[in-house]
N, CA, C and O of each residue as an XYZ file, in Angstrom:
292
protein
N     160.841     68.174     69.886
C     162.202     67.733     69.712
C     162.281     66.930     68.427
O     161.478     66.007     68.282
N     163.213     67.205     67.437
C     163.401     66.444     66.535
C     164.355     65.692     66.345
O     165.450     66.171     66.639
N     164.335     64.409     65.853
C     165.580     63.605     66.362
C     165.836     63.348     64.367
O     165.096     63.212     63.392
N     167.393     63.400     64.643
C     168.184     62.934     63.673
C     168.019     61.609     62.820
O     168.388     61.528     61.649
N     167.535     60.771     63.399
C     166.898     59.582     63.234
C     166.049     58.689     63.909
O     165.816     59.297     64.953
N     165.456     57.642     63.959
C     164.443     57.280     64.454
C     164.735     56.436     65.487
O     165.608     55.568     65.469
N     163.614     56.834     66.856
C     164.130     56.603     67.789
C     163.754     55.154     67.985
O     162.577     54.853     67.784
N     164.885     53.918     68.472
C     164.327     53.002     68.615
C     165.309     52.258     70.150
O     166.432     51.777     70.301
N     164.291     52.485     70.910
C     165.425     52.168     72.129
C     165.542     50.525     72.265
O     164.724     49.825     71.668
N     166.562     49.946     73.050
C     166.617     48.886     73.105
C     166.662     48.617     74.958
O     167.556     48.928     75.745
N     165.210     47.864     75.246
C     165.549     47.309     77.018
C     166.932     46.750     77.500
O     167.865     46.421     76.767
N     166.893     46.706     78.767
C     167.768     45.877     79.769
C     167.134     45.291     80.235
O     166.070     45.713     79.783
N     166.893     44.529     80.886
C     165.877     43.990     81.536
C     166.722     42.789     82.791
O     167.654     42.075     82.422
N     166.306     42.770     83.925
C     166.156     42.183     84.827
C     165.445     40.324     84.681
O     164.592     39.927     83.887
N     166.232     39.477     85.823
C     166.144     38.454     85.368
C     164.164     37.903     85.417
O     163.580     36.901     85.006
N     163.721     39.114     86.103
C     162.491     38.596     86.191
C     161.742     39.402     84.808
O     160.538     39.631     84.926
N     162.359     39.788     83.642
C     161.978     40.917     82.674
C     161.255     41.611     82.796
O     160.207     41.693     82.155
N     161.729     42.490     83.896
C     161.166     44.131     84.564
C     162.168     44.802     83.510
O     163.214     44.276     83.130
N     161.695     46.007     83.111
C     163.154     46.775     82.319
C     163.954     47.822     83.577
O     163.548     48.594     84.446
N     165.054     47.426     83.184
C     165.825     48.615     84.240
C     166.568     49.446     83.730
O     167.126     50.332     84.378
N     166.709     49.237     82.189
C     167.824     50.412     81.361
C     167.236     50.650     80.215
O     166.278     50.009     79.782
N     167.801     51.620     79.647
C     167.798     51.916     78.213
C     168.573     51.941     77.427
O     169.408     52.818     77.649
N     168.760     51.323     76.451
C     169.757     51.718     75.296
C     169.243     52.409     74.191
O     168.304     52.079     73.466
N     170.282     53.851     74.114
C     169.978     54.712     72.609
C     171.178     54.911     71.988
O     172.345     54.712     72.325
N     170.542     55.432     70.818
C     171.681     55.363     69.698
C     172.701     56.843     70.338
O     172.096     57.905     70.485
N     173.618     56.806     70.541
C     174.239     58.015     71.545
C     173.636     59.143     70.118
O     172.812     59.870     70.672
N     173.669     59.324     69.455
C     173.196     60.604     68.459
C     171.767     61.101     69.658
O     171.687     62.198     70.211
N     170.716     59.879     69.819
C     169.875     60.628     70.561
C     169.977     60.717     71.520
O     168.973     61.235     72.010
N     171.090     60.366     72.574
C     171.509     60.312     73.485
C     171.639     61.954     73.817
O     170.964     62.610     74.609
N     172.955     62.486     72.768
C     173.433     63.410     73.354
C     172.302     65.081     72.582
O     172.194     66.242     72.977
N     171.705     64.331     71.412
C     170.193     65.579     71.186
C     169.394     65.550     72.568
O     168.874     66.650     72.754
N     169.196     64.872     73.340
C     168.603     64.680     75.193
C     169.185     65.527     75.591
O     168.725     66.664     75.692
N     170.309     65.201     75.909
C     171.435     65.986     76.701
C     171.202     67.244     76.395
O     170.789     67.877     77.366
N     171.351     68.136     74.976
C     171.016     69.013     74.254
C     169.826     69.838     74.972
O     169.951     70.901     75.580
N     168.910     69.264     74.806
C     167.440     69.108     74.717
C     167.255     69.751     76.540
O     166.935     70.921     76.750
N     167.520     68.755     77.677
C     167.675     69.253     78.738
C     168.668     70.357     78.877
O     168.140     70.957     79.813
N     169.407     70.826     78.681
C     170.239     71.830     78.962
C     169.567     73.017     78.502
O     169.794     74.044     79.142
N     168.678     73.087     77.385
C     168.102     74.689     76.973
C     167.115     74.661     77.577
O     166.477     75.707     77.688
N     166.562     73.255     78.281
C     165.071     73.373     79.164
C     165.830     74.078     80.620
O     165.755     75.226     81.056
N     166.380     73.182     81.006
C     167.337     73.738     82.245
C     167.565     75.455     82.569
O     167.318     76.089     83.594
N     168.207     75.956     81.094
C     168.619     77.275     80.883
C     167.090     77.916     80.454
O     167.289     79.129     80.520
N     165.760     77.725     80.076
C     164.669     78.752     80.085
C     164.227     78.679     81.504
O     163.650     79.701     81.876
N     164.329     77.892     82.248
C     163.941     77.340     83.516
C     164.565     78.061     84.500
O     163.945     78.288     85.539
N     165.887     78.533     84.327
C     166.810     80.010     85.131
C     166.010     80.802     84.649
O     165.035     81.197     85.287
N     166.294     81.200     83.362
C     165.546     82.549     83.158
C     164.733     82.869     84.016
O     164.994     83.619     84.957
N     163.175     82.112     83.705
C     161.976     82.162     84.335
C     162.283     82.481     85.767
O     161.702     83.391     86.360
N     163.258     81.680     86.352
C     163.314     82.335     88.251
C     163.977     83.078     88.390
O     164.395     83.344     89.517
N     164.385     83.773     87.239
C     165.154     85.143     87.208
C     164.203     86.173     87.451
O     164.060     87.014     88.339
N     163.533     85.838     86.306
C     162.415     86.970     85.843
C     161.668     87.054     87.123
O     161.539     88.214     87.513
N     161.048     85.984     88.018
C     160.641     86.207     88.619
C     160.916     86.681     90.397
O     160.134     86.952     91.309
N     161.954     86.633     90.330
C     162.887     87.181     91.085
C     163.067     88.703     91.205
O     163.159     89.374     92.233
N     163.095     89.080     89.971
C     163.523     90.106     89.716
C     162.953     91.761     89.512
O     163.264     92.939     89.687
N     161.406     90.454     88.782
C     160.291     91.566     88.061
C     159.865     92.378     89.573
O     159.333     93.460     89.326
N     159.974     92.116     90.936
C     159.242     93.085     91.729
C     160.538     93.872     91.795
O     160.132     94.962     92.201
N     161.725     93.971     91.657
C     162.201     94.719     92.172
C     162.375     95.714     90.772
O     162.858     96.833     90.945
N     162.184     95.510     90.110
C     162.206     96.540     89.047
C     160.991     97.317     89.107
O     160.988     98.534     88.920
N     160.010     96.669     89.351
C     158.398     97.439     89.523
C     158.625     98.543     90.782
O     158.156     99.669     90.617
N     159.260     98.268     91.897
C     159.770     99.050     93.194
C     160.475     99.722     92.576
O     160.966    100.450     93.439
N     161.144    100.177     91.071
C     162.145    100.989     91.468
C     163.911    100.807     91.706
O     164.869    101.558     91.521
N     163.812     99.936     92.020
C     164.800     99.186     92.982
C     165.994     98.092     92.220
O     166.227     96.900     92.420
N     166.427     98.807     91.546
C     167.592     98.721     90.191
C     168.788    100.200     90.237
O     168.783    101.176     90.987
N     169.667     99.849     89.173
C     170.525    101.078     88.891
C     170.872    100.844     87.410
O     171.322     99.727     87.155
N     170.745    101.661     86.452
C     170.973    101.251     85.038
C     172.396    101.604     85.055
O     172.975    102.187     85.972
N     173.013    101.103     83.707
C     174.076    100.348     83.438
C     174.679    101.966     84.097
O     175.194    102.171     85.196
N     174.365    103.047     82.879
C     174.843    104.442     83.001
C     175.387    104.900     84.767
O     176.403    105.490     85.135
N     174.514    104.476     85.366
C     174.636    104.845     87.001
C     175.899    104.081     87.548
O     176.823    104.695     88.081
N     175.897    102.907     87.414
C     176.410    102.032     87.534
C     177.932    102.426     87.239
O     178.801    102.548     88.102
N     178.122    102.630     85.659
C     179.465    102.912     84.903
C     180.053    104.401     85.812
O     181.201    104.566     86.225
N     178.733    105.490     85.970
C     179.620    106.306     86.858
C     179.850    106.441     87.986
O     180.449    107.457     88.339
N     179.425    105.397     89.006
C     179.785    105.406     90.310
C     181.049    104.494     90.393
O     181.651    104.569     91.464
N     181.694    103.419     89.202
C     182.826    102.751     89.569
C     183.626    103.299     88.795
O     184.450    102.429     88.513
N     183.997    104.669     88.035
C     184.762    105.538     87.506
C     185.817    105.527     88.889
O     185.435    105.738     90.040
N     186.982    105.280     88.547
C     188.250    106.091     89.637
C     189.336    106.335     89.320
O     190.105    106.875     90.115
């Protein structure tokens, strides 16, 4: 991940100075945000693929062509 600028977070901290928050500059805030969402979206894929890959190995599909002429009416 490459960030736009350098990351420098700033604590919250609790009265016994445990940290309980973070503060970022929202630029890296929302490159995160970014960042999780295409992890999120290879992460479908993958339980797609794997979902999917036996039933294509079975056979057990209809290509587009089949498809386009059985909902012809």
């Amino acid at each position: 991940m490459e960030f736009p600028i350098e990351v420098s977070p700033q604590y919250l901290t609790d009265t016994e100075g445990n940290r309980i928050a973070v503060v970022l500059d929202l630029q890296i805030y929302q490159s995160l945000l970014e960042e999780l969402d295409e992890l999120r979206c290879q992460q479908g894929y993958q339980q797609a693929l794997g979902e999917t890959d036996p039933e294509m190995e079975a056979g057990d599909y209809v290509t587009l062509e089949q498809y386009l002429s059985s909902n012809k009416g």
